[in-house]
C-alpha positions as CSV (number, residue, x, y, z in Angstrom):
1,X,33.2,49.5,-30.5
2,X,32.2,52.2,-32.0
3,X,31.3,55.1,-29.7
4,X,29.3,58.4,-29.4
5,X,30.8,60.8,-26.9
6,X,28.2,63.9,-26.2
7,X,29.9,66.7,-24.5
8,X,33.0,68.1,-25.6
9,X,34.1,70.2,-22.2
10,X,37.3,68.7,-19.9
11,X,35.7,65.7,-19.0
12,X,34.5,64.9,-23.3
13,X,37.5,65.9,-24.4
14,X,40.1,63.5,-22.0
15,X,37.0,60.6,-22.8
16,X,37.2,60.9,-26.4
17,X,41.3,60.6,-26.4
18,X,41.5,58.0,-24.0
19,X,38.6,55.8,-26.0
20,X,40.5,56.3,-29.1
21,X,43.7,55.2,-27.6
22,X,42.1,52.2,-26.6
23,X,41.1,50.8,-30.1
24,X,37.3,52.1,-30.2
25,X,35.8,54.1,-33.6
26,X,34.9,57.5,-31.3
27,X,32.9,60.4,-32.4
28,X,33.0,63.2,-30.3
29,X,29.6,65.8,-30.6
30,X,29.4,69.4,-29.7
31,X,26.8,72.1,-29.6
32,X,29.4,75.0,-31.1
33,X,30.1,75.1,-34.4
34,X,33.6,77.2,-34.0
35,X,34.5,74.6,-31.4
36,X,33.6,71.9,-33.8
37,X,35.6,73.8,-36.7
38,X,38.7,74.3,-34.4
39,X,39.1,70.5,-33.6
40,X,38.9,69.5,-36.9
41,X,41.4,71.7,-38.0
42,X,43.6,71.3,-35.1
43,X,42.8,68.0,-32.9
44,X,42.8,67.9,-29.2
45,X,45.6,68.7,-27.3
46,X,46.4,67.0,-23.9
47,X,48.2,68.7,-21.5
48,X,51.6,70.0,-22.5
49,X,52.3,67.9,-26.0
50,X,53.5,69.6,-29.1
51,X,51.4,66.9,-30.6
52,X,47.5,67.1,-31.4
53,X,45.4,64.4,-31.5
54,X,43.1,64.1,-34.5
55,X,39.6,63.2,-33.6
56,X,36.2,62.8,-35.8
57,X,34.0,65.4,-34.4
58,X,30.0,66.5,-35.6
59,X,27.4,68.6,-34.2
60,X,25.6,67.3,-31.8
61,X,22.1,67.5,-34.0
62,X,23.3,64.8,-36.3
63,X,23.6,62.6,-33.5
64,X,22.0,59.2,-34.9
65,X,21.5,55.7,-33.4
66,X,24.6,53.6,-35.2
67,X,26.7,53.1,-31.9
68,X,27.4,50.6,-29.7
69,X,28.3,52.4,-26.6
70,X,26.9,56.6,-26.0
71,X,29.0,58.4,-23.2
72,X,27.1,61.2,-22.5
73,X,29.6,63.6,-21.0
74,X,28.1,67.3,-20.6
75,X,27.4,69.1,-17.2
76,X,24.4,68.2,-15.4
77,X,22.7,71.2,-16.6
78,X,22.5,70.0,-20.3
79,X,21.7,66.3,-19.3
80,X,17.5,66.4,-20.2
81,X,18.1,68.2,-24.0
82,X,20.3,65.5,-24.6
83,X,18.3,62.7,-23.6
84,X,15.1,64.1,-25.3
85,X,17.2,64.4,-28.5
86,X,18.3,61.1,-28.0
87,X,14.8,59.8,-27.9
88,X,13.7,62.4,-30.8
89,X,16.5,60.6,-32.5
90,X,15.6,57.5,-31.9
91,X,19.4,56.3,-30.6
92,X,18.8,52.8,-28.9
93,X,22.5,52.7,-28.0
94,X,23.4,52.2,-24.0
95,X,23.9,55.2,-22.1
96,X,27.3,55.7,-19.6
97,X,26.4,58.7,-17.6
98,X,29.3,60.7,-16.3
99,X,27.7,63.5,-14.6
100,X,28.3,65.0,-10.9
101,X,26.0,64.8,-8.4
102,X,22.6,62.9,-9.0
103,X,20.2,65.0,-10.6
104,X,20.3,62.5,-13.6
105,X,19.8,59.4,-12.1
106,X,15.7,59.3,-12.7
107,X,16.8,59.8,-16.5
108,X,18.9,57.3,-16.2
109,X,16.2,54.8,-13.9
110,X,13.5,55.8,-16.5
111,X,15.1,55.9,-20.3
112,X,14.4,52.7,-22.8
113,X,18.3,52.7,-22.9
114,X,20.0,50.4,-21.0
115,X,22.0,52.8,-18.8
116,X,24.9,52.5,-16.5
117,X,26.5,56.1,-14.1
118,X,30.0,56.3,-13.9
119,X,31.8,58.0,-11.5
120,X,35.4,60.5,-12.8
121,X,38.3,60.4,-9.8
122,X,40.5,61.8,-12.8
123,X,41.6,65.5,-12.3
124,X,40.8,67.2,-15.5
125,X,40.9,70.6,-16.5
126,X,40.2,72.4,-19.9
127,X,42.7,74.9,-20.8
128,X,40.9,75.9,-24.2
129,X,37.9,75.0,-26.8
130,X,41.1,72.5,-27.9
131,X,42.6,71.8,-24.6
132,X,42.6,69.6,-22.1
133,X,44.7,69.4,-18.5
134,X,44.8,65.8,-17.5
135,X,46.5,66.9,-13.8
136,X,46.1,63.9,-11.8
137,X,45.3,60.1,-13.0
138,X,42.5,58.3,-11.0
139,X,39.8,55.6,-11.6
140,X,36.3,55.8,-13.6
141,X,34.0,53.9,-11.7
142,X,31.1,52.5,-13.4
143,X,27.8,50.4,-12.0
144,X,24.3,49.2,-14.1
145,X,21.7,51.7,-13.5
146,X,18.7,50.1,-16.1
147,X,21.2,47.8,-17.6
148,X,22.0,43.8,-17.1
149,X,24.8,43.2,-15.0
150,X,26.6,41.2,-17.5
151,X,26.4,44.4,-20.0
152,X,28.1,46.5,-18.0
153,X,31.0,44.9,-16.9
154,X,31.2,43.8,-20.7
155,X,31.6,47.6,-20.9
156,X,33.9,48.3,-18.6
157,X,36.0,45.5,-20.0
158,X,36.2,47.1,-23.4
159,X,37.1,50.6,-22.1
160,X,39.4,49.6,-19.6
161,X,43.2,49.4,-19.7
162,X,46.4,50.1,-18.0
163,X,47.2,53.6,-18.6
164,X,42.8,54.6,-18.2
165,X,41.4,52.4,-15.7
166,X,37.7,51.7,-15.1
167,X,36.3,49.4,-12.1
168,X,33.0,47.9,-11.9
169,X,30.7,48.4,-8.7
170,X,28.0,46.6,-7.8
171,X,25.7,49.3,-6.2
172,X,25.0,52.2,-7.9
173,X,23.7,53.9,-5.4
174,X,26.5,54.1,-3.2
175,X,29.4,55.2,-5.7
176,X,27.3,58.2,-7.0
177,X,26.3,58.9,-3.0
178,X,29.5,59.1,-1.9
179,X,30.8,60.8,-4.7
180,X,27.5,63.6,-4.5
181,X,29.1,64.1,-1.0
182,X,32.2,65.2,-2.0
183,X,30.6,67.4,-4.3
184,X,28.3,69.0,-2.3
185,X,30.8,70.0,0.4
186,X,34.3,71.1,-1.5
187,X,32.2,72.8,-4.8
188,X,29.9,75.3,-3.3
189,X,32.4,76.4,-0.7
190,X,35.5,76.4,-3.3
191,X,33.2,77.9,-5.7
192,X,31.7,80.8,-2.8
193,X,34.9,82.2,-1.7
194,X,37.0,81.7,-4.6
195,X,39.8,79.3,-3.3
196,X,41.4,75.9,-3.8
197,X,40.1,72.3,-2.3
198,X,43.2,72.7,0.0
199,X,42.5,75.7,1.3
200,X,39.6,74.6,3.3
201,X,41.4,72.7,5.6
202,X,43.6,75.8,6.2
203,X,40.8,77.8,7.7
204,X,38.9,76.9,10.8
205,X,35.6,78.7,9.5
206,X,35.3,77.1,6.5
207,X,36.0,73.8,7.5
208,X,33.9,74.1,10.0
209,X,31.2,75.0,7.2
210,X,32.6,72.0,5.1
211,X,31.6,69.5,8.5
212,X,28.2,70.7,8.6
213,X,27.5,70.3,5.0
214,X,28.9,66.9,5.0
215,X,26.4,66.3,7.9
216,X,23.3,67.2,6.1
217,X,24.6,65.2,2.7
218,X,24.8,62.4,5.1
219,X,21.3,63.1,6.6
220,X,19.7,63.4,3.4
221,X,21.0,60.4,1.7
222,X,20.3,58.3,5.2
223,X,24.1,57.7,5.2
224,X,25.1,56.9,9.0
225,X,28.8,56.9,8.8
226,X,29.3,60.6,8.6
227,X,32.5,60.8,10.5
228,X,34.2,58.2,7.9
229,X,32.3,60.3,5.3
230,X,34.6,64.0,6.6
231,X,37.5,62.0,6.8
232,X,36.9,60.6,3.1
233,X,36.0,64.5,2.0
234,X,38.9,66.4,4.0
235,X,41.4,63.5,2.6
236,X,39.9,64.4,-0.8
237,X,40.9,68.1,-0.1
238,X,44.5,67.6,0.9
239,X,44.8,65.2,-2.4
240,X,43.5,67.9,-4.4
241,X,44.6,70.7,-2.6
242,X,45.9,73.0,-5.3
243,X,43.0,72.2,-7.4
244,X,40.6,74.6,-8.6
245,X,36.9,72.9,-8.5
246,X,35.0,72.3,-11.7
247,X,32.2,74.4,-9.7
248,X,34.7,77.3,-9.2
249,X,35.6,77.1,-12.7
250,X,32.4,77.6,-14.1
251,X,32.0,80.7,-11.7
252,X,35.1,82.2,-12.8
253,X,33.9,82.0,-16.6
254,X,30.4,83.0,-15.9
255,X,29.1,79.3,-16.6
256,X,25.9,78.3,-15.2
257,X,26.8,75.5,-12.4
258,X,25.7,72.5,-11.4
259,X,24.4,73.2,-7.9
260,X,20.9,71.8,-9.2
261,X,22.0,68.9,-9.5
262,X,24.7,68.6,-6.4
263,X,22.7,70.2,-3.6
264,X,19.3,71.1,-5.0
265,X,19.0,67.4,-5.2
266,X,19.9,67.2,-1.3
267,X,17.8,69.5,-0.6
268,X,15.0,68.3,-2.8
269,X,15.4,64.9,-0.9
270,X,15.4,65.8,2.6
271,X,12.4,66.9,4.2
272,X,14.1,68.4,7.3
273,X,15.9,72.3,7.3
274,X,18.9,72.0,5.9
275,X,20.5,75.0,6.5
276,X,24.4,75.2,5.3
277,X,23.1,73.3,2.8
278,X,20.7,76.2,1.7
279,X,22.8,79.0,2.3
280,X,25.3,77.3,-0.7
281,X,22.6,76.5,-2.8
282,X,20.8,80.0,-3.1
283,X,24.4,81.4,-2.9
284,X,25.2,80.3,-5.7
285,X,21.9,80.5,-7.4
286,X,22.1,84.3,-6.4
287,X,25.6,84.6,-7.6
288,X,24.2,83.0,-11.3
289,X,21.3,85.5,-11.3
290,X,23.8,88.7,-11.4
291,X,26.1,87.3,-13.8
292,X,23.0,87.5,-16.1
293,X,21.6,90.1,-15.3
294,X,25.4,91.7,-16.2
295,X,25.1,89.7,-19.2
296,X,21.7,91.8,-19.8
């Protein structure tokens, strides 16, 4: 296949090697130009090799329509310029969506593309513009969104393989749910007080702020299994427990995160208080509004 990959941050850069590895033509797209000059001269490097990997790479304005497969892999926050230059484009191509949380699923639900959301269990960290951390292997989990059934597992059969593995679900709806719960609890807080997943579970206060977020997750998305649901998220926390979280990254390098689209959509779809749930959410909204006004 030959395959567009938008985005070109941990999760883009990993993608892009991986796809290659597997056979497919892959064209990775980025916004910066001295990002886009440093992989061309160098490649990508994953994790500790003395090796790079050479990979074609273009700006994501030339973006045109001649792919089989687009894998849009930027942060939540960049998802709706994307898909407008997509349609300004006029790239007919389906659409995997590998975003957190769920704030792009009515893109997804209303775009002429066929579209299918993935889910990323892989721990991935970027260590520069060049570099990328691939510190724990895991599953991509992808179902059809506005896409035939039959396409997407023909997808995930073409991208799948031994060392990269990607599993087909049937409901949508439940893989990014239960995924957007995990988010919403072990982001914010990681990201809030500045520590790792693990050390949640280390202090009673915090884990007790981690239970009640889970709770109103599950409220909001009508999920009645909350107790599985904790257990799922504080096993999550002791298998990632020296991670740092993507959230907390982008906090640490004055990023804006993706709290929108993690528990702003909670929030947007519950119409009872919500309060732990609000106190992260204008947390770290408040916590983006000084950075810029530093930045000023």
């Amino acid at each position: 296949m030959k395959v567009a990959i938008i985005g070109a941050g941990a999760v883009g850069l990993l993608y892009a090697i991986k796809t290659q590895e597997r056979g497919h033509k892959v064209t990775l797209y980025a916004r910066r130009q001295d990002q886009i000059e440093l992989i061309r001269r160098e490649g990508i490097q994953v994790g500790e090799e003395h090796t790079s990997r050479t990979i074609h790479i273009e700006d994501v304005t030339r973006l045109h329509h001649f792919f089989d497969l687009v894998i849009l892999a930027t942060k939540q926050t960049h998802v709706d310029e994307v898909v407008a230059l997509m349609a300004e484009k006029k790239v007919t191509s389906p659409v995997l969506f590998l975003q957190n949380g769920m704030g792009h699923v009515d893109l997804a639900v209303n775009m002429p593309n066929p579209s299918a959301v993935g889910v990323v269990e892989h721990g991935v960290r970027k260590t520069s513009d060049r570099g990328v951390l691939h510190t724990g292997l895991g599953l991509t989990r992808i179902a059809a969104v506005n896409m035939e059934r039959r396409q997407a597992l023909w997808i995930k059969d073409q991208l799948d393989s031994k060392e990269f593995s990607y599993v087909f679900e049937e409901d949508w709806f439940e893989v990014l749910s239960n995924k957007l719960i995990v988010n919403a609890v072990i982001n914010p807080i990681t990201a809030l007080f500045n520590i790792r997943n693990g050390e949640i579970l280390e202090n009673p206060y915090l884990l007790n702020i981690a239970k009640r977020l889970c709770e109103e997750a599950c409220m909001a998305l009508l999920k009645t299994d909350g107790d599985r649901q904790f257990e799922r998220v504080t096993h999550i926390m002791e298998q990632t427990k020296w991670n740092r979280s993507s959230m907390l990254a982008d906090v640490l390098h004055q990023r804006e995160t993706e709290i929108e689209g993690i528990s702003g959509y909670i929030l947007e779809k519950c119409k009872q208080d919500l309060p732990y749930t609000s106190f992260v959410y204008e947390g770290l909204k408040g916590i983006g509004q000084i950075r810029r006004r530093e930045n000023m």
